[in-house]
N, CA, C and O atoms as a GROMACS GRO file, in nm:
protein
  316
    1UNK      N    1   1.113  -0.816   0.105
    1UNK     CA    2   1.141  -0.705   0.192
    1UNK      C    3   1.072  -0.723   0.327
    1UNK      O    4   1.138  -0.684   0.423
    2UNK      N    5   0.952  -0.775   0.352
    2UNK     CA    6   0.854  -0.805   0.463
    2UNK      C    7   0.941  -0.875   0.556
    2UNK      O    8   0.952  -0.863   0.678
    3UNK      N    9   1.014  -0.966   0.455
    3UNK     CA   10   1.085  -1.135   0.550
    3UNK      C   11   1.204  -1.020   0.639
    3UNK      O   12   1.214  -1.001   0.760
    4UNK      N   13   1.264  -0.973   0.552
    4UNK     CA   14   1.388  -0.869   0.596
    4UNK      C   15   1.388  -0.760   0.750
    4UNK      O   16   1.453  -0.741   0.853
    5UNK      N   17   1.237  -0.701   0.661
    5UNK     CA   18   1.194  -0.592   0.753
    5UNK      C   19   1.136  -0.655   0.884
    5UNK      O   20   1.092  -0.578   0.970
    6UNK      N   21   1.134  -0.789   0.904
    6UNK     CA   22   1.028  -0.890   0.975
    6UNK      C   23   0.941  -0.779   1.011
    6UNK      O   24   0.953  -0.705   1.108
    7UNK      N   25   0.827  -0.778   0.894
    7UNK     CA   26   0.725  -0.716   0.912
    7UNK      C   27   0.620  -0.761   0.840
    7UNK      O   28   0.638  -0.696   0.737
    8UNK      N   29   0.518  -0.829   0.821
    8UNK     CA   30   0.457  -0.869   0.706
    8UNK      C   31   0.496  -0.776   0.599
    8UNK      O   32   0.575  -0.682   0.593
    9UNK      N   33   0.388  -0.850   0.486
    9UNK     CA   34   0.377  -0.758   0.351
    9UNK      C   35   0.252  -0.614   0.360
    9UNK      O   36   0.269  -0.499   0.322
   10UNK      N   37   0.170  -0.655   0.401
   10UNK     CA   38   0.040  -0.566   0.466
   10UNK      C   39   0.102  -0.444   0.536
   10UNK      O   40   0.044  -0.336   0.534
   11UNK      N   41   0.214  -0.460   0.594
   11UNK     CA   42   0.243  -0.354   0.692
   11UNK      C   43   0.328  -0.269   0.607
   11UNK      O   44   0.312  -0.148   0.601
   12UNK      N   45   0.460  -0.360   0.511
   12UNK     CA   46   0.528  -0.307   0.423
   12UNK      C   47   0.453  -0.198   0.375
   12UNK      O   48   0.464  -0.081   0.410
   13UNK      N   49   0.348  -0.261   0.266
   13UNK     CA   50   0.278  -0.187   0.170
   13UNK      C   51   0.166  -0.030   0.231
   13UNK      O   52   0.135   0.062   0.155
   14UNK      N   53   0.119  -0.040   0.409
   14UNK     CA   54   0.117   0.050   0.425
   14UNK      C   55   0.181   0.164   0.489
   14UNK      O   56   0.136   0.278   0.503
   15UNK      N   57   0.304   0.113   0.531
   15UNK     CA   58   0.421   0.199   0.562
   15UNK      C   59   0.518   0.213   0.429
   15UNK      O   60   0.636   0.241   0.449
   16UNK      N   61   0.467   0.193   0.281
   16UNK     CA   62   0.520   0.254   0.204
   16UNK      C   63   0.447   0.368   0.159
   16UNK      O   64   0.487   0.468   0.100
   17UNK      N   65   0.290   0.322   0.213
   17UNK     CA   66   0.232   0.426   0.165
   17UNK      C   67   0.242   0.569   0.255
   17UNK      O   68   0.251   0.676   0.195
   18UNK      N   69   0.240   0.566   0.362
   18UNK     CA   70   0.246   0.674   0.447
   18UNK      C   71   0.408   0.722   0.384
   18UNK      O   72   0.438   0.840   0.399
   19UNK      N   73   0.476   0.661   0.338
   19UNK     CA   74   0.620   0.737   0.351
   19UNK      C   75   0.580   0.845   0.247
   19UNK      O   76   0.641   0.952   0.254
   20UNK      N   77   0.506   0.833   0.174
   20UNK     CA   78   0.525   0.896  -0.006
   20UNK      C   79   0.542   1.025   0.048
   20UNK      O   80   0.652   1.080   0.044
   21UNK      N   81   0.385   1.110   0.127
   21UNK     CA   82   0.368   1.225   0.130
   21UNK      C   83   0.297   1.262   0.255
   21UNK      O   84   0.248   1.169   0.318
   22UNK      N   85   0.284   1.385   0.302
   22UNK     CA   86   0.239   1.372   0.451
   22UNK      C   87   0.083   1.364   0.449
   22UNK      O   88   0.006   1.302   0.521
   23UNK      N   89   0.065   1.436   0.358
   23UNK     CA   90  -0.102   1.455   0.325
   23UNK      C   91  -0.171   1.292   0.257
   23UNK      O   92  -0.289   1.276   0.228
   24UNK      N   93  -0.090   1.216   0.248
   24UNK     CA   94  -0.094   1.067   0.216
   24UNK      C   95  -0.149   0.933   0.318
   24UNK      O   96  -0.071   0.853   0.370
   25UNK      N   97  -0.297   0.930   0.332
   25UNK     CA   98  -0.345   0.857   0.448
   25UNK      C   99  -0.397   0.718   0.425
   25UNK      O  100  -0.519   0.711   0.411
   26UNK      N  101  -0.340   0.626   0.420
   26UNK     CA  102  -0.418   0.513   0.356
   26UNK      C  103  -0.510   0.445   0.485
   26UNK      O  104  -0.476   0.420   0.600
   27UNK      N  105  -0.632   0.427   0.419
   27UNK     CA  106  -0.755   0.355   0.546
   27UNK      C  107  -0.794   0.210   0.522
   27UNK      O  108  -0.894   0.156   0.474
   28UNK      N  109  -0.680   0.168   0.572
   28UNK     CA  110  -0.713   0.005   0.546
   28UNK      C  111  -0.844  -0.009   0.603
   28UNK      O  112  -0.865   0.093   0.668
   29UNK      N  113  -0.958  -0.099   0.612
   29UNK     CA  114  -1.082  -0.188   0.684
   29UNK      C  115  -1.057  -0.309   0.680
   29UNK      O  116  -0.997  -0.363   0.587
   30UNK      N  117  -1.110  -0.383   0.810
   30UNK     CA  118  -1.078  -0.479   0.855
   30UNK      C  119  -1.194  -0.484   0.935
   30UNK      O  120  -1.251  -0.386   0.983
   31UNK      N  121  -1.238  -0.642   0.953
   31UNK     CA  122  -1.296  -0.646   1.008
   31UNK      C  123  -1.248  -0.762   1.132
   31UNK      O  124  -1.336  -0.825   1.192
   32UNK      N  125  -1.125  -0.781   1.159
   32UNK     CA  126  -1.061  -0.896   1.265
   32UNK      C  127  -0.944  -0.811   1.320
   32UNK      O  128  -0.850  -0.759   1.260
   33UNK      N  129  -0.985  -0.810   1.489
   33UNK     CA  130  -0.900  -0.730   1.556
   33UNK      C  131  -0.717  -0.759   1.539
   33UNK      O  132  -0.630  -0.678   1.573
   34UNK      N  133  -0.692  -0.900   1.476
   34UNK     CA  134  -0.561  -0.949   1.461
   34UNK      C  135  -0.537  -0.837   1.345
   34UNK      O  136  -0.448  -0.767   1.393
   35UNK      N  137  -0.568  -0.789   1.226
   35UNK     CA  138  -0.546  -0.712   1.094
   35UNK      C  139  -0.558  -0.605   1.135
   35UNK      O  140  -0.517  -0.518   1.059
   36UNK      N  141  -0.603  -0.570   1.235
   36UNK     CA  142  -0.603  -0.396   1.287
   36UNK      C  143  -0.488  -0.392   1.386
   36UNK      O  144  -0.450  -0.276   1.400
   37UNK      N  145  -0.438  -0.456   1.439
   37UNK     CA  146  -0.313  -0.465   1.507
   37UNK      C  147  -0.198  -0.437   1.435
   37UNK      O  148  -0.122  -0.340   1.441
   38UNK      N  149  -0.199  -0.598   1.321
   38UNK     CA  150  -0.095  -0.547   1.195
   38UNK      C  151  -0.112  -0.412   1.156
   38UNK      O  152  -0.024  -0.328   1.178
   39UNK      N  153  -0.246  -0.381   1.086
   39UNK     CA  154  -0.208  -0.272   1.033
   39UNK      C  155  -0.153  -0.134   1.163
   39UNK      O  156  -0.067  -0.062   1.112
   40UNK      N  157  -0.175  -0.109   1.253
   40UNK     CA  158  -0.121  -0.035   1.375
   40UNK      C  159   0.025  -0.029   1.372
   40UNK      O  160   0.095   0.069   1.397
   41UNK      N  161   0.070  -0.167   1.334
   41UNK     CA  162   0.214  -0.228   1.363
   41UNK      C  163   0.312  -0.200   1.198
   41UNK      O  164   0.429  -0.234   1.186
   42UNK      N  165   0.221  -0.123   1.074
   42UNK     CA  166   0.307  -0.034   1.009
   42UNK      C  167   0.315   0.099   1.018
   42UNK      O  168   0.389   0.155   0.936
   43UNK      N  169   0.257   0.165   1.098
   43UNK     CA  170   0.293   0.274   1.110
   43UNK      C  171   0.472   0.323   1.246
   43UNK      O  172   0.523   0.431   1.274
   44UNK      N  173   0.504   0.192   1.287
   44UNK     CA  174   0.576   0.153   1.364
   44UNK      C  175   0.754   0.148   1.251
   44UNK      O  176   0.873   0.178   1.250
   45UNK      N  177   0.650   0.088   1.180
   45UNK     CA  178   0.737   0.031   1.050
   45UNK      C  179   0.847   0.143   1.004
   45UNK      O  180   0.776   0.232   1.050
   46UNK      N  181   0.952   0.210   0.956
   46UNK     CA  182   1.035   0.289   0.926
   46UNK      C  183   1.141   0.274   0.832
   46UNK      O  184   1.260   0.252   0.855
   47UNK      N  185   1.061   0.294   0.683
   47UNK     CA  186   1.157   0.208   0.567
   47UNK      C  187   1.292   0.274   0.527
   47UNK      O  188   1.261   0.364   0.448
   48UNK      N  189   1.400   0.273   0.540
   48UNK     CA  190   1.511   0.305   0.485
   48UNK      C  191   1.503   0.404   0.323
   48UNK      O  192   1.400   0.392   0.257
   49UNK      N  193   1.586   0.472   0.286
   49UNK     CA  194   1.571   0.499   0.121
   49UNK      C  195   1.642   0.391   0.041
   49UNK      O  196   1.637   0.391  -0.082
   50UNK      N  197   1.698   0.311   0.102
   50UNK     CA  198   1.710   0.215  -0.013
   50UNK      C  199   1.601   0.117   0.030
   50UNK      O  200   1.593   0.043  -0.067
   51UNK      N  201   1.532   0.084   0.100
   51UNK     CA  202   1.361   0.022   0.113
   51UNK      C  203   1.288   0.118  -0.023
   51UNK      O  204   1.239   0.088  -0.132
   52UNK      N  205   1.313   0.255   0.055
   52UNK     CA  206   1.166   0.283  -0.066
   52UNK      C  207   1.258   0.297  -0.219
   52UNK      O  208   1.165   0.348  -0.282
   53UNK      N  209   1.314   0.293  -0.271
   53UNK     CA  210   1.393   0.259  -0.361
   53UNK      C  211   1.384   0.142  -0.442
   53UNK      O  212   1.383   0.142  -0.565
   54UNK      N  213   1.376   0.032  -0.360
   54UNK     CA  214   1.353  -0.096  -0.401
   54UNK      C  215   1.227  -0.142  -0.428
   54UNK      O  216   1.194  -0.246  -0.486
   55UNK      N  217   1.154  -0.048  -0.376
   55UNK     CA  218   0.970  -0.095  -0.377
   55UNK      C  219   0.924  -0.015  -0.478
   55UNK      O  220   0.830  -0.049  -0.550
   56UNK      N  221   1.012   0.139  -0.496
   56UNK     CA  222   0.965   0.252  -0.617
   56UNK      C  223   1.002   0.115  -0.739
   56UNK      O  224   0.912   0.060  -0.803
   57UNK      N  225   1.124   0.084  -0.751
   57UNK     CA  226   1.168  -0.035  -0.877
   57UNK      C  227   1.078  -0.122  -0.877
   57UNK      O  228   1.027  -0.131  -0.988
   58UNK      N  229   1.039  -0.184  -0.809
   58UNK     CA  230   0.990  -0.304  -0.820
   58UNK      C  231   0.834  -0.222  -0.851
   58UNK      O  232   0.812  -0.246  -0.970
   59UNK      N  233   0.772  -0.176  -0.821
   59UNK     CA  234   0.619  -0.136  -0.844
   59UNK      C  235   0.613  -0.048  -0.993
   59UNK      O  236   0.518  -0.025  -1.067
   60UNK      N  237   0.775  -0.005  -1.005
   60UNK     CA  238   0.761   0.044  -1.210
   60UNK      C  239   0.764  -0.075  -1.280
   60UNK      O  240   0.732  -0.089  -1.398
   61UNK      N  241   0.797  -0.145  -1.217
   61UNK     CA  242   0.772  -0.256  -1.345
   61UNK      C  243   0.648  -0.349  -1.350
   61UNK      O  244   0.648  -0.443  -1.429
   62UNK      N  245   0.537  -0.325  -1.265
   62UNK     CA  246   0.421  -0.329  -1.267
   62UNK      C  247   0.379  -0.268  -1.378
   62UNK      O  248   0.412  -0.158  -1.424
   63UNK      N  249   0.269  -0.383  -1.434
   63UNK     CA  250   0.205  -0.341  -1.585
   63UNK      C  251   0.041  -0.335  -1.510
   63UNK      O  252  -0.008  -0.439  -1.466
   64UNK      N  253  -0.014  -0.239  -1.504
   64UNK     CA  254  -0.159  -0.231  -1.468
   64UNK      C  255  -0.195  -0.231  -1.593
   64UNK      O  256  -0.153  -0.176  -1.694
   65UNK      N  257  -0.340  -0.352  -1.550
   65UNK     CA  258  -0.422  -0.397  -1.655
   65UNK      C  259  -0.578  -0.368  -1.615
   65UNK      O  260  -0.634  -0.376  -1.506
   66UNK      N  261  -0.608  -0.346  -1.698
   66UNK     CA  262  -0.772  -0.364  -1.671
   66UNK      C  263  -0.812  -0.193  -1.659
   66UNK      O  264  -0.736  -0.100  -1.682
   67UNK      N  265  -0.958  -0.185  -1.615
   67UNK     CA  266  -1.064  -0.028  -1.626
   67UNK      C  267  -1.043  -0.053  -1.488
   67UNK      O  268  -1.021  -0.159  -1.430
   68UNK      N  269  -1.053   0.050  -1.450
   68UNK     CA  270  -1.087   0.124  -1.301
   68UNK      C  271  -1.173   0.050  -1.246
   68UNK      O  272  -1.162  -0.040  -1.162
   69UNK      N  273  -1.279   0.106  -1.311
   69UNK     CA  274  -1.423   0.080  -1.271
   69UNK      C  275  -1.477  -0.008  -1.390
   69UNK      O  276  -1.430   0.018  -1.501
   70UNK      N  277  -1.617  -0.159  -1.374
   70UNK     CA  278  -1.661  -0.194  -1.444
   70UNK      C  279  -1.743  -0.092  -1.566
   70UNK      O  280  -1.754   0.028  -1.540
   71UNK      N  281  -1.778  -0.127  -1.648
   71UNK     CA  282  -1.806   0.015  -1.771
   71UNK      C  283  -1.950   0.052  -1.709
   71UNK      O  284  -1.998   0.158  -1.750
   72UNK      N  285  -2.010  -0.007  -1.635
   72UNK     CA  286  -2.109   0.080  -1.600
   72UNK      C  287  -2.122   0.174  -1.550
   72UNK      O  288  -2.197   0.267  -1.578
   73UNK      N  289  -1.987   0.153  -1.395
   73UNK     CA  290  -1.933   0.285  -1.325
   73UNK      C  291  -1.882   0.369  -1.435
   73UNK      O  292  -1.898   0.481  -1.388
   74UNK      N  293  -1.843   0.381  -1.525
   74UNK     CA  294  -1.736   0.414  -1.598
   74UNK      C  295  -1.814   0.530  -1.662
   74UNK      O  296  -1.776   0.647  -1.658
   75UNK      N  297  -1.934   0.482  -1.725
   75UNK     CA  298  -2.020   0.577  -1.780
   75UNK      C  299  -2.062   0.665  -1.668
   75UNK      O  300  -2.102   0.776  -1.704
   76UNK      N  301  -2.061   0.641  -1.539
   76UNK     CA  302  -2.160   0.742  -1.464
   76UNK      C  303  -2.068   0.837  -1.402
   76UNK      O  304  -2.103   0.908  -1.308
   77UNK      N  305  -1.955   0.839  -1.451
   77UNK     CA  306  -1.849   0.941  -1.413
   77UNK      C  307  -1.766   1.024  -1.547
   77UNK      O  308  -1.655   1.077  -1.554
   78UNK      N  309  -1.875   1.006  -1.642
   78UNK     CA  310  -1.811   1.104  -1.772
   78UNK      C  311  -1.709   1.023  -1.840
   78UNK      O  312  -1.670   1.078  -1.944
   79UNK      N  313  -1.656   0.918  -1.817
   79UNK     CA  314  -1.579   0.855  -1.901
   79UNK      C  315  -1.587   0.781  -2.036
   79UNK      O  316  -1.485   0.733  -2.086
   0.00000   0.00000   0.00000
């Protein structure tokens, strides 16, 4: 979708995130003025509904693995 959108993937992924909801702010950090540009350059970004469509599909079929947090964090938050 990046190659398509000629937009990187970085920009994709945070101009999918701003689309979700308005109250929805993602704070990339960076520490190289080139990655703060990109990231500048998805909010520019303007995904179609069949964009976010294709990224909702493709990210359900993502199997998340693993704890949140290592078990030490894990304990110090009631879990």
């Amino acid at each position: 979708m990046a190659e398509r959108r000629k937009a990187t993937v970085g920009q994709v992924a945070l101009a999918w995130l701003l689309a979700q909801k308005q109250w929805v702010v993602p704070i990339p950090g960076t520490r190289r003025l080139e990655r703060l540009d990109e990231n500048l350059g998805s909010a520019q970004l303007m995904l179609t509904a069949e964009d976010l469509a294709d990224l909702d599909r493709a990210s359900a079929g993502v199997q998340i693995q693993g704890d949140r947090y290592p078990e030490a964090m894990q304990r110090m938050i009631d879990r």
